[in-house]
C-alpha positions as CSV (number, residue, x, y, z in Angstrom):
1,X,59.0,124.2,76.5
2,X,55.8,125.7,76.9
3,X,53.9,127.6,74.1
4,X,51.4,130.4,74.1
5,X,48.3,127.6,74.2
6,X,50.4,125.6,77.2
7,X,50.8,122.8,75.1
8,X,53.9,120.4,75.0
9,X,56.1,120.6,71.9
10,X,59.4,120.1,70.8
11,X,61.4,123.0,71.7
12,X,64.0,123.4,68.7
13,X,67.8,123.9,68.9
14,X,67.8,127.5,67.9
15,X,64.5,129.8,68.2
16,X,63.5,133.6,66.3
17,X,63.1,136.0,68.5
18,X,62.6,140.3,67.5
19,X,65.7,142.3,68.6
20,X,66.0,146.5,68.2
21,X,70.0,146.5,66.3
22,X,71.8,149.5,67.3
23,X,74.5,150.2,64.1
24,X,75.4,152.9,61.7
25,X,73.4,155.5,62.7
26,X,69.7,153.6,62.9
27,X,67.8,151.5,65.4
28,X,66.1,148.3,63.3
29,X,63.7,146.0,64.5
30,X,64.7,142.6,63.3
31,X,64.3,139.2,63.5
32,X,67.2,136.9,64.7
33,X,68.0,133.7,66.0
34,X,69.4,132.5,69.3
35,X,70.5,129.4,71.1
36,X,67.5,127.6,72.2
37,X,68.1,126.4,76.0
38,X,65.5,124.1,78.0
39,X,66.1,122.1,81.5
40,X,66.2,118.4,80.6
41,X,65.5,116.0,83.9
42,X,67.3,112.7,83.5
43,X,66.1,109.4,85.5
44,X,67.1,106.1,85.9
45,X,65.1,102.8,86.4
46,X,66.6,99.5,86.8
47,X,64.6,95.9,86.7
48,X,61.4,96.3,88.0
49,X,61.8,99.5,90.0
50,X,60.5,103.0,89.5
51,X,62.6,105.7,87.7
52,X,64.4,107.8,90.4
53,X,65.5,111.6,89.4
54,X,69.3,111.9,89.0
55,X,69.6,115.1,87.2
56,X,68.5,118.3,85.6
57,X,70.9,120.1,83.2
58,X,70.3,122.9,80.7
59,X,70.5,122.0,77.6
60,X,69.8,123.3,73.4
61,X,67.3,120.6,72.6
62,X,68.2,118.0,70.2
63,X,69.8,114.7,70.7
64,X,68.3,114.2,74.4
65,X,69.0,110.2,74.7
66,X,72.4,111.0,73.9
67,X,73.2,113.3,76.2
68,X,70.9,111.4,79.0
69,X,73.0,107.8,78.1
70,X,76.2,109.8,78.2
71,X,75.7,111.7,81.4
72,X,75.2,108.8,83.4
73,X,77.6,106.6,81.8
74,X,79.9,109.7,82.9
75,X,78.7,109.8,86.4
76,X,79.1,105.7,86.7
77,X,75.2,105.4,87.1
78,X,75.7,103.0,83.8
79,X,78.7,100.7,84.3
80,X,79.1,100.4,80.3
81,X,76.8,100.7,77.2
82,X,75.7,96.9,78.0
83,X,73.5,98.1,80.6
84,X,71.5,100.2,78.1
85,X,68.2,99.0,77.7
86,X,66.0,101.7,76.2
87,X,65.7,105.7,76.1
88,X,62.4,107.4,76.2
89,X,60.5,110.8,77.0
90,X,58.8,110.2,80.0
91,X,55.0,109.4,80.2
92,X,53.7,112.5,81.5
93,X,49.8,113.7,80.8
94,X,49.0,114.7,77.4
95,X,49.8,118.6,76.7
96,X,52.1,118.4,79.8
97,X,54.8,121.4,78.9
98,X,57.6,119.3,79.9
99,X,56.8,116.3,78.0
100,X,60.3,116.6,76.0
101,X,61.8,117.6,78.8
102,X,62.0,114.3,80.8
103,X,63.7,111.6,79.6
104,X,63.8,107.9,81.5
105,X,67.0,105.9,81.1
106,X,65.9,101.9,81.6
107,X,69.2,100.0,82.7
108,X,69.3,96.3,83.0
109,X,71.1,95.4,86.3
110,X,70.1,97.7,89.8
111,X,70.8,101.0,90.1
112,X,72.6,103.0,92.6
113,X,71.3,106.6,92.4
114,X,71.3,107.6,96.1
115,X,75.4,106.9,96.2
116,X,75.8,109.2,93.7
117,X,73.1,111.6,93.0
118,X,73.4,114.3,92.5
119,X,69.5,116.1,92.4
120,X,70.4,120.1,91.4
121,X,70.4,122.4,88.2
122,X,73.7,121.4,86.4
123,X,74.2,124.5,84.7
124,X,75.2,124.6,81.0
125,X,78.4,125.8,81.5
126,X,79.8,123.7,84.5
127,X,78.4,120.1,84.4
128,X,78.4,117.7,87.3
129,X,81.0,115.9,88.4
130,X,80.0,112.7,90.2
131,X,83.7,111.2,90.9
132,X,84.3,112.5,94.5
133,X,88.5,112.0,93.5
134,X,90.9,111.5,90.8
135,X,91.6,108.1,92.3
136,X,88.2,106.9,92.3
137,X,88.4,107.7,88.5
138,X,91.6,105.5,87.7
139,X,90.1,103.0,89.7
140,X,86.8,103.0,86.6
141,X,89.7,104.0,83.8
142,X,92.8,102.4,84.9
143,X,94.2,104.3,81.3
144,X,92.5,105.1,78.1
145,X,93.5,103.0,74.6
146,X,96.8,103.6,73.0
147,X,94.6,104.7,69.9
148,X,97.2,105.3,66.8
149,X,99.4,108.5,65.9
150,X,98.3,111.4,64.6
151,X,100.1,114.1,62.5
152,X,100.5,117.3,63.7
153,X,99.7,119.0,60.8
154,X,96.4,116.8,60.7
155,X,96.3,117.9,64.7
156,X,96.3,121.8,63.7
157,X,93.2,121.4,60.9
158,X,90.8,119.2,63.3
159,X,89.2,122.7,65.2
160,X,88.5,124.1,61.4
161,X,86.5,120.6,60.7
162,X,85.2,121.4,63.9
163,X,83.7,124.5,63.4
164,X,82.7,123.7,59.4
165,X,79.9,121.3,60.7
166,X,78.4,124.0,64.1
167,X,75.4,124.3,62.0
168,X,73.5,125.6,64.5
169,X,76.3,127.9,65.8
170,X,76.6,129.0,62.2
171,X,73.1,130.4,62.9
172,X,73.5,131.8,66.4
173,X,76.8,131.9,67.3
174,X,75.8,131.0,70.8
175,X,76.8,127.2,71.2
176,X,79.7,124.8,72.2
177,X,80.7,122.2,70.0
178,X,82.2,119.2,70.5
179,X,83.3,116.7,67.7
180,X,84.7,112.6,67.1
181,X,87.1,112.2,64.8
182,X,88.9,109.4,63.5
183,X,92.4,109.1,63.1
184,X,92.8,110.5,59.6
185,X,90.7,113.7,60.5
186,X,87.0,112.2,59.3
187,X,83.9,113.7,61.4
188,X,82.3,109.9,62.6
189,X,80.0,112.6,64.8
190,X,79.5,116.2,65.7
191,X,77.1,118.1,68.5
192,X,76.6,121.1,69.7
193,X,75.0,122.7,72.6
194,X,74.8,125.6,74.9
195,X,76.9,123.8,77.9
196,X,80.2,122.2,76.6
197,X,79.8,119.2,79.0
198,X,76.6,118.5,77.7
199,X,78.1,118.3,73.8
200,X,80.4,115.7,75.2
201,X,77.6,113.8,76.5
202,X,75.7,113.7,73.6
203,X,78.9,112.5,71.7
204,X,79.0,109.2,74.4
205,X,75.6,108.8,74.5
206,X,75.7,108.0,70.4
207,X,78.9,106.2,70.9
208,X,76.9,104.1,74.0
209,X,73.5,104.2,71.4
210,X,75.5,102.8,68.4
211,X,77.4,100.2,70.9
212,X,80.4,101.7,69.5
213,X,82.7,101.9,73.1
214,X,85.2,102.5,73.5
215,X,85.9,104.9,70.6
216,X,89.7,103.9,70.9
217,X,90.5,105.1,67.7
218,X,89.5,108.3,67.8
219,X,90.1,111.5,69.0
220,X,87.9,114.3,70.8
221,X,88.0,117.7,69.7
222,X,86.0,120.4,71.2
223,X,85.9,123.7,70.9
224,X,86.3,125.7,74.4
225,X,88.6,125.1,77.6
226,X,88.8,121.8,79.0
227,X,88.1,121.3,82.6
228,X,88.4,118.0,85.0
229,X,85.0,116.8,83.9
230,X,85.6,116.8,80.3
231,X,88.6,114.4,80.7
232,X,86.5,112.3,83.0
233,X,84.1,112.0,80.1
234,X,86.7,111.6,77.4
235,X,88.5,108.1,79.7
236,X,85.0,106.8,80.2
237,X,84.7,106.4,76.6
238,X,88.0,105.3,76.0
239,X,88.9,108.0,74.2
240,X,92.5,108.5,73.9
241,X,93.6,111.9,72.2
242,X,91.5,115.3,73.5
243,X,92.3,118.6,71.8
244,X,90.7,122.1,72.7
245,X,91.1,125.3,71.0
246,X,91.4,126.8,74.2
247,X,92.7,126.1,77.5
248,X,93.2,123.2,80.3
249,X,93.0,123.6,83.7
250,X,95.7,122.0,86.1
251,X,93.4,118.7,87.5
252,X,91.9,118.6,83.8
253,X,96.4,118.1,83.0
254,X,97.0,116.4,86.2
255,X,93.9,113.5,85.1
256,X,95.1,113.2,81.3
257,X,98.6,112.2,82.4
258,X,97.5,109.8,85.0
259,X,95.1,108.3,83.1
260,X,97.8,107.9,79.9
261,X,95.6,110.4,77.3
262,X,97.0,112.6,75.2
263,X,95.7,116.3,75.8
264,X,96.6,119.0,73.2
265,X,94.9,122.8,74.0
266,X,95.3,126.5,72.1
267,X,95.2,124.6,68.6
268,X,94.6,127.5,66.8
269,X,96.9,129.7,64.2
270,X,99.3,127.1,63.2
271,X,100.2,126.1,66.8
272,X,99.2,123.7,69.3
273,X,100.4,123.0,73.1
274,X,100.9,119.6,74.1
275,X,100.3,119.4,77.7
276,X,100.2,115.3,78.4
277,X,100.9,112.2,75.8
278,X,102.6,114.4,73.2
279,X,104.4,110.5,72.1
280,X,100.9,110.6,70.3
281,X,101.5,113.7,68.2
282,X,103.6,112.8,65.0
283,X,105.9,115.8,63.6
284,X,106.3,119.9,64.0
285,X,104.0,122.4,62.7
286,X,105.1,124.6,60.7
């Protein structure tokens, strides 16, 4: 992000800005805070050769590795977290304005970009979806963990844990969340961000970070519709149990059944649809 002076700094996850309210009678000048939203350019570098562009997604800044290691684990560009080698902002000249906003991704066997890259604005709201089919994504996740049971009345209270720990949202209330949970209902992470895909990144990337994949224990919950992608994300991490406040779409049902996951959407109010896996879901709600 560039300042008034032009020089790099961190550009923070939710920024002041002056806005004229309109209520009760009155115009007020006011201060209040929004989402803060920056492009973030990903590249990868294997052994000995040069970091290639893959990417650039908007983002809230904050947790940038993460959602780097997780993208391209997502996309296949790193075959597991055992090709991780190091994360870093990108050596650009000093008081460059985008010096936070390029982040190099060193892997430790050869990359493949050019199969699969994919070198546009990924838009906070829609993500990128490298896997060309459904088949070509069994063929990485031939089926996600069995993982354990989980109660449904432990099911129902997961999107109010959720939403206890949006901090920044709390703030704003401009951002996605997405959160891991184990299987009694503990937070083990939680992030937020502008784009829902890129929450989910972030989440993979510290599961990839903390060599903790695949989270086969766990379960995802996040808190807007789920589309194809986010089940692509969810199987690459092995995760095994997905639940959205809102709703799925047909390929995002279609993928969660193939691939053996459990997907559970409109958890809200006391009721919950279980639209793939529901052997998973322990119990009524009542």
């Amino acid at each position: 992000m560039k300042g008034a002076t032009g020089v790099a700094h961190r550009a923070a996850p939710a920024e002041q800005v002056m806005i004229t309210a309109l209520g009760e009678g009155r115009r007020t000048e006011r201060p209040d805070l929004v989402a803060g939203e920056e492009p973030l350019e990903i590249r990868l570098e294997g052994p000995s050769e040069p970091a290639e562009p893959v990417a650039v997604t908007m983002r809230t800044p904050g947790h940038d590795f993460e959602l780097a290691v997780g993208f391209l684990l997502g996309e296949g560009l790193l075959a597991d977290q055992s090709d991780l080698r190091t994360v870093k902002y990108c050596d650009l000249p000093e008081g460059d304005p985008q010096a936070y906003n390029v982040v190099t991704v060193a892997s430790s066997r050869p990359v493949e970009v050019g199969r699969r890259q994919r070198r546009a604005v990924v838009h906070a709201s829609c993500g990128v979806c490298g896997i060309a089919t459904l088949d070509e994504l069994k063929d990485r996740c031939p089926s996600v963990p069995e993982g354990e049971a989980i109660p449904a009345g432990l099911l129902a209270a997961l999107p109010a844990r959720l939403r206890a720990r949006q901090r920044v949202f709390s703030e704003t209330g401009g951002l996605h969340a997405a959160g891991i949970f184990d299987a009694r209902g503990s937070p083990l992470a939680v992030r937020e961000d502008v784009g829902r895909h890129n929450a989910v990144d972030k989440l993979v990337g510290w599961a990839a970070m903390q060599r903790r994949l695949p989270l086969a224990r766990s379960v995802l919950v996040v808190s807007g519709r789920v589309s194809f992608e986010i089940v692509q994300k969810a199987a690459v991490a092995g995760i095994p149990v997905l639940v959205a406040v809102s709703a799925p779409s047909s390929l995002a049902v279609a993928t969660a059944k193939a691939l053996g996951m459990t997907l559970v959407g409109f958890v809200r109010e006391g009721r919950a649809n279980l639209y793939a896996g529901a052997w998973r879901i322990e119990g009524v709600l009542l």
